[in-house]
C-alpha positions in Angstrom: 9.5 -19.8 0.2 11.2 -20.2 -3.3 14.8 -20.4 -3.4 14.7 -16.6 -4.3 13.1 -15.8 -0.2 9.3 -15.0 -0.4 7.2 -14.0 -3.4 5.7 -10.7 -2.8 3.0 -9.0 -4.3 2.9 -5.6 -4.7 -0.3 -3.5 -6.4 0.1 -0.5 -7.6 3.7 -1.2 -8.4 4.8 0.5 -10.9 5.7 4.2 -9.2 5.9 6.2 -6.1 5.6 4.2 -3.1 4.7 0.8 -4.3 7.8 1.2 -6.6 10.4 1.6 -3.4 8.0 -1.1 -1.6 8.8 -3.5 -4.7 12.6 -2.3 -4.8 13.5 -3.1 -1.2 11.9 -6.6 -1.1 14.1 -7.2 -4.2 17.1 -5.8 -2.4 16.3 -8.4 0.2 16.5 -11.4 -2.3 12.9 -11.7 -2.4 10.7 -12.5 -5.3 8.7 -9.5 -6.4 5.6 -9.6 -8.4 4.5 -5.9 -9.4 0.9 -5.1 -10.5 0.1 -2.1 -12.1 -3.0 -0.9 -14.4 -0.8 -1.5 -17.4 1.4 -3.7 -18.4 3.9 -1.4 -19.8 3.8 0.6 -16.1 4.5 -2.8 -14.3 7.1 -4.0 -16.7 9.0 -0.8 -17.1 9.1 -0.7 -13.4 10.3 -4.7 -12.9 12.8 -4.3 -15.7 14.1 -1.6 -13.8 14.7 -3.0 -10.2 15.4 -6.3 -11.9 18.4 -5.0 -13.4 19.4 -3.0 -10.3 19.1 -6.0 -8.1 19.1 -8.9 -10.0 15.9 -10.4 -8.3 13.6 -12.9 -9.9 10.5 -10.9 -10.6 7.2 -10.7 -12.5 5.0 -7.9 -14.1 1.1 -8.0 -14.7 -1.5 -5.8 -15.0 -3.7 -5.7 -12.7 -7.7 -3.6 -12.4 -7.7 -3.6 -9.0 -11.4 -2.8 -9.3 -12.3 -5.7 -11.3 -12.9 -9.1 -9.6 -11.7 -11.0 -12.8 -8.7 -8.6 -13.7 -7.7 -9.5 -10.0 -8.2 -13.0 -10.0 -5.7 -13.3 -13.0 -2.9 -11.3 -11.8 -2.9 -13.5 -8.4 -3.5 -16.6 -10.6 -0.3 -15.6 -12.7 1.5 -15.3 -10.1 0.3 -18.5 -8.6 1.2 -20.4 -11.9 4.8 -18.6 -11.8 6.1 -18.9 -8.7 3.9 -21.4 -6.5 3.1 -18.8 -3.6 2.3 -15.5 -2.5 3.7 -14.9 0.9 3.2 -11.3 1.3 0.7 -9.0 0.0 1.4 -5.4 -0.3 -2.3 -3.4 -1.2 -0.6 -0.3 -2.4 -2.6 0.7 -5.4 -4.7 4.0 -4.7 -5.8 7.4 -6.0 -6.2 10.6 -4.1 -7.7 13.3 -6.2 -8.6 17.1 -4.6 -12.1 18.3 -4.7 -14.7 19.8 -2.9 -17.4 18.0 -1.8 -20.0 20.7 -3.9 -18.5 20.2 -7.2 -17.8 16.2 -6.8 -19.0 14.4 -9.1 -20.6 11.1 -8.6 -18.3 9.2 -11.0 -14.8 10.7 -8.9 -16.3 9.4 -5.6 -17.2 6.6 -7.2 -13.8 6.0 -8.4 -11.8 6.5 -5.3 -13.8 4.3 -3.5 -13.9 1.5 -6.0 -10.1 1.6 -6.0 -9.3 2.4 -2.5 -11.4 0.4 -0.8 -13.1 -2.5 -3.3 -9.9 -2.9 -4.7 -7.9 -3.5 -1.7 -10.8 -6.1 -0.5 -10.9 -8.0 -4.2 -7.0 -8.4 -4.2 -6.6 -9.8 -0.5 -9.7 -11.8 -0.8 -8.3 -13.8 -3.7 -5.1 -14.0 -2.3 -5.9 -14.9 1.5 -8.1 -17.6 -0.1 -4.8 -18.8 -1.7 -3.1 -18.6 1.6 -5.6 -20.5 3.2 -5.4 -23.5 0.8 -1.3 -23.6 1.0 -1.3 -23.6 4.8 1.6 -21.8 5.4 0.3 -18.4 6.6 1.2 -14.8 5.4 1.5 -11.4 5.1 -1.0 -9.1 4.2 0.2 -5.3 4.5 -2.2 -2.2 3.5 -1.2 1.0 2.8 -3.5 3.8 4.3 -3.0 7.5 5.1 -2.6 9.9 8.2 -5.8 10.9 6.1 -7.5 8.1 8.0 -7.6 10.2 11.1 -7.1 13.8 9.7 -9.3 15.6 7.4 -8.5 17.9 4.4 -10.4 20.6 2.1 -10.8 18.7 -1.4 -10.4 14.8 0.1 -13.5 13.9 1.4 -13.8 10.7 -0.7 -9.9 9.9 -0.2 -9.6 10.6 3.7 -12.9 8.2 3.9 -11.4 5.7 1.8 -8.8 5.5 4.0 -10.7 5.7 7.1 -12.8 2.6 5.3 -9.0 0.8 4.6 -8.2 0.9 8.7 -10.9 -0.8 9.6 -10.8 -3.2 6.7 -7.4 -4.1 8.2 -8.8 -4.7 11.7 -11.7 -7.1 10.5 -9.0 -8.7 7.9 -6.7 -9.3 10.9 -9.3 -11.1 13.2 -10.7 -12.9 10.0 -7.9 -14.7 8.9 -5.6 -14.9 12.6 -6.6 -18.5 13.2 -5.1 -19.1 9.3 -1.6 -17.3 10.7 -2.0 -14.8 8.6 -1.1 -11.4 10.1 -2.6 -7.9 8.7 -1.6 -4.4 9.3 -1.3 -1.4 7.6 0.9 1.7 7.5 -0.2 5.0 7.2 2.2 7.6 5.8 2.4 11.3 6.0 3.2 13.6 3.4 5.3 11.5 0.8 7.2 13.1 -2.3 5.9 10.8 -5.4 6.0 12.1 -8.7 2.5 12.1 -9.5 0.7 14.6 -6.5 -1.4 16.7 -7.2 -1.0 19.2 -3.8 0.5 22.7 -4.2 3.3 24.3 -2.8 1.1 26.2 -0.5 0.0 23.3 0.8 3.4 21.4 0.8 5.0 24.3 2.5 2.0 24.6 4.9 2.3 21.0 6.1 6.0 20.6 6.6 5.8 23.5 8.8 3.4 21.3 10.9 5.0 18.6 10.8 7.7 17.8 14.3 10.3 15.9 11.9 10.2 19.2 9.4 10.4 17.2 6.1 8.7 15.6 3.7 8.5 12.2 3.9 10.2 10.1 1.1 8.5 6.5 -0.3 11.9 4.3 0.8 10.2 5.5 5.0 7.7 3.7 3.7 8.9 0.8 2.2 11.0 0.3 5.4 8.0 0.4 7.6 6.5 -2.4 5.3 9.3 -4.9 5.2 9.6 -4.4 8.9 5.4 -5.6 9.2 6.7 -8.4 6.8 9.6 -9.7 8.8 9.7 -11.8 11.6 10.3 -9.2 14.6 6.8 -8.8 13.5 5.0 -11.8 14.6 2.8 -10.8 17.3 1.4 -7.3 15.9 -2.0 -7.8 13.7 -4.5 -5.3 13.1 -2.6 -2.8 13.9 -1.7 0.7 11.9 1.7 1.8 12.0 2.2 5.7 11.2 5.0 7.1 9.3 4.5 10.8 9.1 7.3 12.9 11.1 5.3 13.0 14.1 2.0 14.5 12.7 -0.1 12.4 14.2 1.2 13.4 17.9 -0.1 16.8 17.4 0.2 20.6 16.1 4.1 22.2 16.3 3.0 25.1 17.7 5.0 27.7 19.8 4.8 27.4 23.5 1.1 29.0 24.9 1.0 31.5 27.7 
């Protein structure tokens, strides 16, 4: 560790829930490195919870798609700081469309960042793991997607489907390094950026046991607890935070 705790390293950054992920390792004294497409995203978002926290941080950009755009971020951070302890693989995209009007190119994309890019960014840094000896963190961020289906996310709920078992094979992979992987799939999260409508929104609180939407600090939480050390013994596993929609259907009492 640096004198600053850990250096974590958190794609997709810059907003939404890879914004609070970055804000509560700072809180924590850790060294945050955020990695967005732009440079202006990741810095406007490290400038931010640099000057609420006063942690040691970094920005890059970072195309999580491309092998080369990865491989520089990491190495930045690398150069900067020594070490990455933890890995965050936040970045994503979840657009709505039906299958019959999708175009190639949108599959394409949400794939190529959903799933290539969480394998390009933990490949180059569990190889950088490996060489320092000193295991890790590697924490993934999938969806309740993964297991439920929705109108207008084919390519997303696959992706994520495609994340979870990325995760499982990522965890037996690199176990005898001591380097732990799990992911954490949230429910409905308020970000700024969604695309869903209010009849949708509305529709899914009211299936939802908790009977809110979910906020991205009930995420972040979720991912510093996989990144501590009460979590030592859990790999491979997916931890869901979405108000109890996984258990089942709210509906009234039958018969």
């Amino acid at each position: 560790m640096t004198d600053r705790g850990r250096v974590v390293f958190v794609t997709g950054g810059g907003h939404g829930i890879g914004r609070a992920i970055a804000g509560i390792f700072a809180r924590d004294a850790d060294t945050v490195v955020i990695a967005d497409r732009t440079q202006d995203i990741a810095e406007a978002a490290t400038n931010a919870i640099r000057e609420e926290t006063g942690a040691e941080m970094l920005s890059v950009a970072a195309d999580v798609r491309d092998a080369a755009s990865v491989d520089a971020a990491v190495q930045q951070a690398i150069d900067r700081f020594g070490q990455i302890d933890v890995l965050v693989n936040n970045a994503g995209i979840y657009p709505n469309t039906l299958v019959v009007e999708m175009t190639e190119e949108e599959w394409d994309a949400v794939f190529d960042t959903n799933v290539k890019g969480m394998f390009l960014v933990s490949r180059a840094v569990a190889r950088r793991m490996i060489e320092r000896s000193a295991g890790g963190r590697i924490i993934n961020i999938s969806s309740g997607a993964a297991n439920s289906g929705r109108v207008g996310a084919a390519h997303y709920c696959s992706s994520k489907a495609a994340v979870e078992m990325f995760t499982r094979v990522l965890a037996l992979e690199l176990a005898p390094h001591n380097i732990v992987v799990n992911a954490v799939a949230p429910g409905l999260i308020e970000v700024p950026d969604w695309s869903l409508s209010d009849e949708y929104i509305t529709a899914l609180i009211a299936a939802t046991p908790i009977g809110r939407i979910g906020q991205p600090e009930d995420i972040a939480r979720a991912v510093r607890y996989l990144a501590s050390p009460e979590a030592t013994f859990m790999t491979g596993t997916v931890l869901a935070v979405d108000g109890g929609s996984l258990a089942g259907r709210t509906l009234p009492l039958s018969g």
